[in-house]
N, C-alpha and C positions, 0 to 999 in steps of 0.2 A: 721646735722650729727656731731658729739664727737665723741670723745675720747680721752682718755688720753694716752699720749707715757708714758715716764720714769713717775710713776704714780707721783703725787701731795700728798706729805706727808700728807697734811690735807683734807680730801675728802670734807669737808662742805667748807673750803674755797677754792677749789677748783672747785667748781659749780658757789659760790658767784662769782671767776674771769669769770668764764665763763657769767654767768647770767650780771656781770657789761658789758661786753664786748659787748653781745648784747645789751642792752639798749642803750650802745655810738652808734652803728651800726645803730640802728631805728631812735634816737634819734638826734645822730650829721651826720651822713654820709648819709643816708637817708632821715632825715627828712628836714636838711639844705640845703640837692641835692648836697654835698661836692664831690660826686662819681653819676655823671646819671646815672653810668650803674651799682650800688652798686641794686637800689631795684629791678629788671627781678630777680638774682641771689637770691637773700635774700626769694622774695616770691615763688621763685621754689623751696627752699629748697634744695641750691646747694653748700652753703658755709657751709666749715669744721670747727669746731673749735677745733685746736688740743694745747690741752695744755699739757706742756713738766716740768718739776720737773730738765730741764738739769740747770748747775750751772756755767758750763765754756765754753770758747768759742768753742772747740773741740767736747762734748758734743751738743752744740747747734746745728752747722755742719752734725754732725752725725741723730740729730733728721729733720734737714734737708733736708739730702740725703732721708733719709727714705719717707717722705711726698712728697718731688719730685718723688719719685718711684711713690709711691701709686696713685697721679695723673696720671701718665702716664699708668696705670694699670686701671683705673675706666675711666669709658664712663663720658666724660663731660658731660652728659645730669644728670646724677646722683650725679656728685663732677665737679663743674666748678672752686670754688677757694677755699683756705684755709688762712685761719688765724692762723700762729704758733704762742701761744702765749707763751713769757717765760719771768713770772715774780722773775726770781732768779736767771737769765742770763742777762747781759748786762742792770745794771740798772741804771749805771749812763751814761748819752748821748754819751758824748764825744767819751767811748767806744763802745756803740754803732755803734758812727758813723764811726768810725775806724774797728772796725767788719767786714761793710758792703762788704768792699774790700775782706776780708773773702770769701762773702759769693758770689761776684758775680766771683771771682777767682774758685770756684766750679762749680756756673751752668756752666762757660766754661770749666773746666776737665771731667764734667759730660755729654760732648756737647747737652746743653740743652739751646744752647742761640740762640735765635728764636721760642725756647718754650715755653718757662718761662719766666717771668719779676717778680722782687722782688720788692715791695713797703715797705718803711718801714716807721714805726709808735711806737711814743715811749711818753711817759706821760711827760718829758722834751725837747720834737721835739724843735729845733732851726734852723731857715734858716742861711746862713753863711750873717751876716754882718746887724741882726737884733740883735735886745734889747729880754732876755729872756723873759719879758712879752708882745713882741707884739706878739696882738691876729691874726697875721697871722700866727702866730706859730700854734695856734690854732687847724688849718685843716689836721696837723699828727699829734695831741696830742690824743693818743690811753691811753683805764687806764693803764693798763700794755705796758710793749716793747713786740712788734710782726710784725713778719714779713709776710707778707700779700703777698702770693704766687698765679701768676693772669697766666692764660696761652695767650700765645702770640694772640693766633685764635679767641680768646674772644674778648680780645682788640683790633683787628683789626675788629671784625663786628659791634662790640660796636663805635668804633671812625666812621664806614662807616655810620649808623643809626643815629650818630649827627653831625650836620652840622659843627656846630662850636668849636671839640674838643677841639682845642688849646688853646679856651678862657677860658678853664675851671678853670684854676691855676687863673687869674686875678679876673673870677667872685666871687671864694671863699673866694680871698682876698677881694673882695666888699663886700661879705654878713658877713664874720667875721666884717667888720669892723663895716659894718651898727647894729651889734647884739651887739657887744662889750664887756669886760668880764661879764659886769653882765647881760646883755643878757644868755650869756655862764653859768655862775653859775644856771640864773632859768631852764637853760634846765632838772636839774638833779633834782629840787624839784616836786618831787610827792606824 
């Protein structure tokens, strides 16, 4: 499922963000099992991909609220998650990560917390108190910044269906590490 909010000035590169975003999605999140519960979703044809032309932080918010609407309006069987993507918003990290407060300060005026969980993902992903190229960074490095919109009831029957959720973060940080960047680079040659 696409579509474009505020449209993307350049329609061909517009499809290109979209079309790279899938590829990361088969390719690292799926393919590497970074998210278990990323391929049920992917091969149901249940994640959105909405890309946004928004440019500030306000703008972003607002395409936001909107895709929070829309889920709560479409049957999860049809739309389980969305990937907002906006690459002309928030593209350098830092802001990003500063943003984020933004955004979770919303779902809770939108009382949408126990509905909603925001993931976020950004082509500069940095954990606090790592080196910017360690490849544990890796496992949020999305092409574009996007924020990855999961509904709460998903991820609770998702974590009930694997046994050992909590190890997920540490095994990612194993398999990044066992792949390592140039592991990482031939994922994209085809």
């Amino acid at each position: 499922m696409t579509q474009l909010l505020q449209p993307y000035p350049d329609t061909a590169a517009g499809e290109e963000i979209i079309a790279s975003t899938k590829v990361w999605l088969e390719r690292a999140v799926i393919g590497l099992n970074l998210c278990p519960f990323a391929k049920s979703v992917f091969v149901k044809k249940q994640v959105r991909y909405a890309l946004t032309a928004a440019s500030t932080p306000d703008e972003l918010l607002a395409e936001l609220e909107h895709e929070l609407a829309l889920m709560v309006e479409t049957d999860p069987a049809k739309l389980d998650t969305t990937l907002l993507i906006h690459p002309l918003a928030m593209t350098d990290f830092l802001d990003f990560h500063f943003f984020l407060g933004e955004v979770d300060a919303l779902i809770r005026n939108l009382d949408y917390e126990g509905v909603f969980q925001i993931a976020s993902l950004h082509p500069q992903y940095e954990f606090a108190g790592s080196e910017p190229d360690d490849i544990a960074n890796f496992t949020n490095r999305s092409p574009y910044p996007t924020l990855h919109l999961l509904r709460e009831s998903s991820i609770d029957r998702a974590v009930a269906a694997f046994p050992d959720a909590e190890a997920i973060f540490e095994r990612n940080i194993e398999t990044m590490e066992r792949l390592g960047h140039e592991g990482w680079k031939k994922l994209w040659l085809s």
